[in-house]
C-alpha positions in Angstrom: 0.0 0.0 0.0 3.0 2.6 0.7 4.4 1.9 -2.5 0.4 2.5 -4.0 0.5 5.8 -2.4 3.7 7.1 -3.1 3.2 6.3 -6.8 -0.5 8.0 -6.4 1.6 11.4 -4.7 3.5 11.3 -7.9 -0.2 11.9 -10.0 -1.3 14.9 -8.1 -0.8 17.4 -10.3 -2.9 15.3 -12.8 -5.4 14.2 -10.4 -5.6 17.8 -9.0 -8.4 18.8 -12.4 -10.6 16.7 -10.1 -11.3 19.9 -7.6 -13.2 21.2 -10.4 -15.7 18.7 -10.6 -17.4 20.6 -7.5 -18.3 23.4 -10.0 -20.6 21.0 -12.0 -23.3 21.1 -9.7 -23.7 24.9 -10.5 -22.2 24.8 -14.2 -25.0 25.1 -16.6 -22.4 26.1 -19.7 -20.7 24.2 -22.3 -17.8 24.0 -19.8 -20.0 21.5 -17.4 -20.2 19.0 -20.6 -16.3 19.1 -21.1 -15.6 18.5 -17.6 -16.2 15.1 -15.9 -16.7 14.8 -12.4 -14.1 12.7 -10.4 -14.9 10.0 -7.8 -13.1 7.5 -6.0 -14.0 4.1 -5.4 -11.0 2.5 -2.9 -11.3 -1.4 -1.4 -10.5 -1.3 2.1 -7.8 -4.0 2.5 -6.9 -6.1 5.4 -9.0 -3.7 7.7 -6.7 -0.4 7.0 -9.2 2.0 7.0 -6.9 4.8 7.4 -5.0 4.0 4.2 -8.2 3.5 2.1 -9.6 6.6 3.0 -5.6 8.2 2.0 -5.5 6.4 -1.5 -9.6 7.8 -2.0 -8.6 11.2 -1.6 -5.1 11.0 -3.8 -7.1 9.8 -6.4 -8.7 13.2 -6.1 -5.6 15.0 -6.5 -4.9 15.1 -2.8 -6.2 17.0 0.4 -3.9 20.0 0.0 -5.1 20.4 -4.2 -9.0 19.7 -2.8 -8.8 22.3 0.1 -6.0 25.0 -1.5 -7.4 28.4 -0.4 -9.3 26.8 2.2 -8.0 27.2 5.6 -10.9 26.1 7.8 -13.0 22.6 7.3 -15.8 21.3 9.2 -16.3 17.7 9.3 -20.3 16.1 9.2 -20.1 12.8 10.2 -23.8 10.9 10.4 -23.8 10.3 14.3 -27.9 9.7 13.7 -28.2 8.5 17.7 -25.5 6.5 19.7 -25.4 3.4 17.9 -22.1 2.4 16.5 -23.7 0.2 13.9 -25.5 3.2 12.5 -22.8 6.1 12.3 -20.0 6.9 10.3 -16.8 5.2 12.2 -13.8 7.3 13.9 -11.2 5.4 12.1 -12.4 6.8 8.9 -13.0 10.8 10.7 -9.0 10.0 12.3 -7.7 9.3 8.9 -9.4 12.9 7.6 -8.0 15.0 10.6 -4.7 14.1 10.0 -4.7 14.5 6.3 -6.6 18.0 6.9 -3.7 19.1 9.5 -1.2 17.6 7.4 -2.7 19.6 4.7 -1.7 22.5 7.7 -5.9 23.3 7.6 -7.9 24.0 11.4 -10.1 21.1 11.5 -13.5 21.0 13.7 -16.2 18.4 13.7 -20.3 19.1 14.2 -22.9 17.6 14.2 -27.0 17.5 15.4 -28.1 14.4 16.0 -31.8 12.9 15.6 -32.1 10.7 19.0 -30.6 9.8 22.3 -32.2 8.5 25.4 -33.8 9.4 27.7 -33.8 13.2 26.3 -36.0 12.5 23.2 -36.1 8.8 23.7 -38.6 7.8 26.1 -39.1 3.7 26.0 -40.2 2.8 22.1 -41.4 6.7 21.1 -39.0 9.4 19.8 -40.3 12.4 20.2 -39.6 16.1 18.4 -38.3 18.9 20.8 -36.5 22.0 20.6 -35.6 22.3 24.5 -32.4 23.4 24.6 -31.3 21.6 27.7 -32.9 18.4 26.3 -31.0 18.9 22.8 -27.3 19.5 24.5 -27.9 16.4 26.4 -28.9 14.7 23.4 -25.9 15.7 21.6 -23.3 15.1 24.4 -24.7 11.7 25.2 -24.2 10.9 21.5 -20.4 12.4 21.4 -19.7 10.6 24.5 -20.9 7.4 23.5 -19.7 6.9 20.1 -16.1 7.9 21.5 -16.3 11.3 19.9 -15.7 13.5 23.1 -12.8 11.2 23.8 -11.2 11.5 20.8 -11.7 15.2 20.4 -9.9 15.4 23.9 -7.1 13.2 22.8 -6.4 15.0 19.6 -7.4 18.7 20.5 -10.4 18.8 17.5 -13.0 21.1 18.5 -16.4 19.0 18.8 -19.9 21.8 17.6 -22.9 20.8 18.6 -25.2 22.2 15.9 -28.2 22.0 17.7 -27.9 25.7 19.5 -25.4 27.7 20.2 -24.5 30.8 18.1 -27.3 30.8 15.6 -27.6 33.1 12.6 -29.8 33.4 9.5 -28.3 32.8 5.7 -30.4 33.3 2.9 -30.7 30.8 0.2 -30.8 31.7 -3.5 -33.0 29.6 -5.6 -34.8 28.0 -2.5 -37.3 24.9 -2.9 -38.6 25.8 0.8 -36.5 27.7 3.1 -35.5 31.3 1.5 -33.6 32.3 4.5 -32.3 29.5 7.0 -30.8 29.2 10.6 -27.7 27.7 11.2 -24.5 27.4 13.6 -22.4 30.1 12.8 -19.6 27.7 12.7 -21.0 26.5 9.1 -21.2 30.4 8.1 -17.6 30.5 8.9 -16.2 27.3 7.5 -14.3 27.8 4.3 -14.9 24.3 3.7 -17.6 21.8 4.6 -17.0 18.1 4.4 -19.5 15.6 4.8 -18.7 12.1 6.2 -21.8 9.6 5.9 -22.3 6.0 6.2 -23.5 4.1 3.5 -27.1 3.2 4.3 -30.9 3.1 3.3 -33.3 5.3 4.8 -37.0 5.1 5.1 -37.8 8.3 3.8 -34.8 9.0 1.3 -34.2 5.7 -0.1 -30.5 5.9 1.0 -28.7 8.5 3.0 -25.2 9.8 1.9 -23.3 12.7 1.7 -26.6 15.0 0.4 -28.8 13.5 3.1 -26.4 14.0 5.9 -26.8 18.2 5.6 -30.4 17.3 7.3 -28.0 17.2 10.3 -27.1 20.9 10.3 -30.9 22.3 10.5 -30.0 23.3 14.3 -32.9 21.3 16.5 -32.9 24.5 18.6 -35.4 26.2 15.8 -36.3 23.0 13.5 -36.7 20.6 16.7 -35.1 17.5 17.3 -36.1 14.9 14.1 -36.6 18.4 12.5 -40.3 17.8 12.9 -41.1 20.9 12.1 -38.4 20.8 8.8 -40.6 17.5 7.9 -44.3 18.6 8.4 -43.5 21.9 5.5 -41.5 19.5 3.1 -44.2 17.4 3.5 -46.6 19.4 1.4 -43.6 19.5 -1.3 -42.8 16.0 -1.8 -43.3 12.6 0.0 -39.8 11.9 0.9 -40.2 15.3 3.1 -36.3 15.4 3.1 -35.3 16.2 -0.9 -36.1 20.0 -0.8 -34.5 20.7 2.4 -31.5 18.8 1.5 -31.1 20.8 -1.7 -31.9 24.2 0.3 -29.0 23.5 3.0 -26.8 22.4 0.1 -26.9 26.1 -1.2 -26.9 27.2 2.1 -22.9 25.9 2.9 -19.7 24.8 1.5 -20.0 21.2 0.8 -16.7 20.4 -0.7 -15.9 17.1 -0.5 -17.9 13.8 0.4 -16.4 10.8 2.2 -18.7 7.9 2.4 -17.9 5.4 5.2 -18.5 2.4 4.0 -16.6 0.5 5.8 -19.6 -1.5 6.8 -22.9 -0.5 5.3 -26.5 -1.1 6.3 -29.7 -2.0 3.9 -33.7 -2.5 4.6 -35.2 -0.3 6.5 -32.4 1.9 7.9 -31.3 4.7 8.9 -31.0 3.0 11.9 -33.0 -0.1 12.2 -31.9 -1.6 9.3 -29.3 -5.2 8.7 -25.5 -4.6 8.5 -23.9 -5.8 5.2 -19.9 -5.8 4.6 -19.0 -3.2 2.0 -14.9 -2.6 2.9 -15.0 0.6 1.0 -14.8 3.9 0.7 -16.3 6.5 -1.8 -14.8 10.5 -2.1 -15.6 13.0 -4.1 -15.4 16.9 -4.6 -19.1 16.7 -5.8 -21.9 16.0 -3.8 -24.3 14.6 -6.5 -21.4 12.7 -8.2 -20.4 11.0 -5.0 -23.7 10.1 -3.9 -24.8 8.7 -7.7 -21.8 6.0 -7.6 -22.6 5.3 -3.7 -26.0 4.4 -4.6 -25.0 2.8 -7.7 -23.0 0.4 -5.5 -25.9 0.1 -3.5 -28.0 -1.1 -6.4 -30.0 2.0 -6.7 -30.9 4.3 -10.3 -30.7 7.8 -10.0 -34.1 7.6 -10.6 -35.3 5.8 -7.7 -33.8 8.4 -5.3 -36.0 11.8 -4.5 -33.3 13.8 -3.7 -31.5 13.0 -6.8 -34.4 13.5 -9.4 -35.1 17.0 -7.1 -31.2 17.9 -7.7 -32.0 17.2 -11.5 -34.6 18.8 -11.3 -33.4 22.3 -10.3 -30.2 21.7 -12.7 -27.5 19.9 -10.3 -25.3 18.0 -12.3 -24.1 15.1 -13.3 -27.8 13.8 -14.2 -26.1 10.2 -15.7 -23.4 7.6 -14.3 -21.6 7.9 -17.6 -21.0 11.3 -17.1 -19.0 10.7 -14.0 -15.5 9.4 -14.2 -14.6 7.1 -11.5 -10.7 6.1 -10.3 -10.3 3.1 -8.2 -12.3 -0.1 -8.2 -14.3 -0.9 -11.1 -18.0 -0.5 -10.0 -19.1 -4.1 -11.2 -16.5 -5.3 -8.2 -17.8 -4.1 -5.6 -21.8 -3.4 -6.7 -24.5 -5.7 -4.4 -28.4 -5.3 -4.3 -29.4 -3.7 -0.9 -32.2 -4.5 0.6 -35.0 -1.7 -0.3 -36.5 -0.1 2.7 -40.0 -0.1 3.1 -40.2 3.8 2.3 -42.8 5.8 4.1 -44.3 9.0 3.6 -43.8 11.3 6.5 -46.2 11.6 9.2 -46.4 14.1 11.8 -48.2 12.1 14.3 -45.2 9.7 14.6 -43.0 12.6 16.1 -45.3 13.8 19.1 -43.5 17.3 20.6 -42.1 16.9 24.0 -41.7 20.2 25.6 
């Protein structure tokens, strides 16, 4: 694997055309049909996850050709509740941080997670809230839990919990929903905004992936806890209730780069209730809708099955087709399975009572 990587450090400067891929999503000119997004498909071998995720982002030129001119990143990892089969893994945030710092970039991580007993948790009932006390222990109980707190001690990475705090409005051009949105100042301020997933289905979204995982920076604190309220006006949009406030936070922030942990992955009827399947991979890209298209082709999906993704076509996000995505790494047909659909159902209000 050293020798891999050494020969891969030798490409950069050829692999570095790959940071443009991120303006394809807002490209609508002849350049956007010239220009072929870039994502990286990387086995994980003999459990190094750390090296996988290295070799996934030299194949996209590198961290310091991804983040040049960007001196501060936020990592999203998916930390959905405190259940390590259901959240992106710290071996896989680890190997980030200390490309980012070795890349000489001030690295944070944040998050708002959905669900943690007993502060929205109560028995078999999750409930919506946007108590502030019940929302900070929510998110400490998660960062503790999952080993995040300790590892942000250990290696001096600020942990945000984007639930409440310092909260300003943004507005958002070319909304779907939300023309103006509140969110941790902390994302305003980020030069860069990286989101870390796990591979998995979702009852609502079909799968949930890079895109998906910005429902995690609607700060609980005004959207509630679940984002019930977030939900209940999507709703009325779309079934999924989650495409159109995806694609509003996406013009909302920075996303930058997608890492997709899928180290392990999980099918049916997840985000969190769902079966754990072995993947060993992991999936990068500069552009969001790229990177999630090969994720879910690897997950046996179509772009067309996927409401976020025929919402991103929709409004003009690009690429709209696999073949217009270049992929470095694996071939697909190596590591493609059939998940196991989830049941997908429509969002209900009633199944997110408030607690005050």
């Amino acid at each position: 694997m050293d020798r891999e990587l050494a020969h891969l450090r030798t490409r950069r400067e050829f692999l570095s055309s790959a940071t443009l891929s991120a303006l394809l999503a807002v490209l609508p000119s002849p350049l956007a049909d010239e220009i072929k997004p870039v994502v990286s498909v990387v086995r994980i071998r003999n459990g190094n996850i750390d090296a996988a995720v290295e070799q996934a982002i030299e194949l996209l030129g590198g961290m310091a050709a991804i983040t040049r001119g960007k001196d501060r990143i936020l990592l999203k990892p998916n930390l959905v509740a405190p259940l390590p089969e259901a959240t992106t893994k710290l071996p896989v945030m680890r190997a980030l941080v200390r490309l980012m710092r070795a890349a000489h970039k001030d690295v944070s991580i944040g998050e708002g997670s959905a669900a943690a007993a007993p502060f929205n948790v109560r028995g078999d009932q999750t409930f919506r809230t946007s108590n502030k006390e019940l929302l900070n222990g929510l998110q400490q109980r998660v960062f503790d839990d999952l080993g995040y707190t300790e590892f942000s001690q250990a290696q001096k990475v600020p942990l945000i919990n984007l639930h409440s705090g310092d909260l300003v409005d943004v507005n958002v051009p070319g909304a779907l929903l939300f023309g103006k949105l509140t969110l941790h100042r902390s994302l305003v301020e980020t030069d860069l905004l990286c989101s870390v997933p796990m591979m998995k289905t979702h009852v609502l979204a079909g799968v949930t992936l890079g895109l998906k995982n910005l429902i995690g920076l609607y700060p609980g604190a005004v959207y509630q806890a679940l984002r019930g309220n977030m939900h209940d006006l999507a709703a009325k949009l779309e079934p999924s209730a989650t495409a159109a406030p995806i694609l509003d936070m996406l013009r909302a922030n920075k996303l930058g780069l997608v890492v997709i942990d899928a180290s392990s992955a999980m099918e049916g009827n997840g985000p969190s209730s769902g079966t754990l399947v072995p993947m060993e991979t992991i999936v990068a890209g500069t552009n969001p809708l790229a990177t999630d298209m090969v994720a879910g082709s690897l997950m046996g999906f179509e772009p067309t099955e996927i409401s976020t993704f025929i919402w991103a076509h929709k409004i003009g996000l690009r690429p709209r087709r696999l073949n217009e995505i270049e992929t470095r790494g694996e071939p697909l047909d190596r590591l493609r399975r059939a998940f196991v659909r989830p049941v997908l159902v429509p969002w209900n209000p009633a199944d997110a009572p408030l607690l005050s």
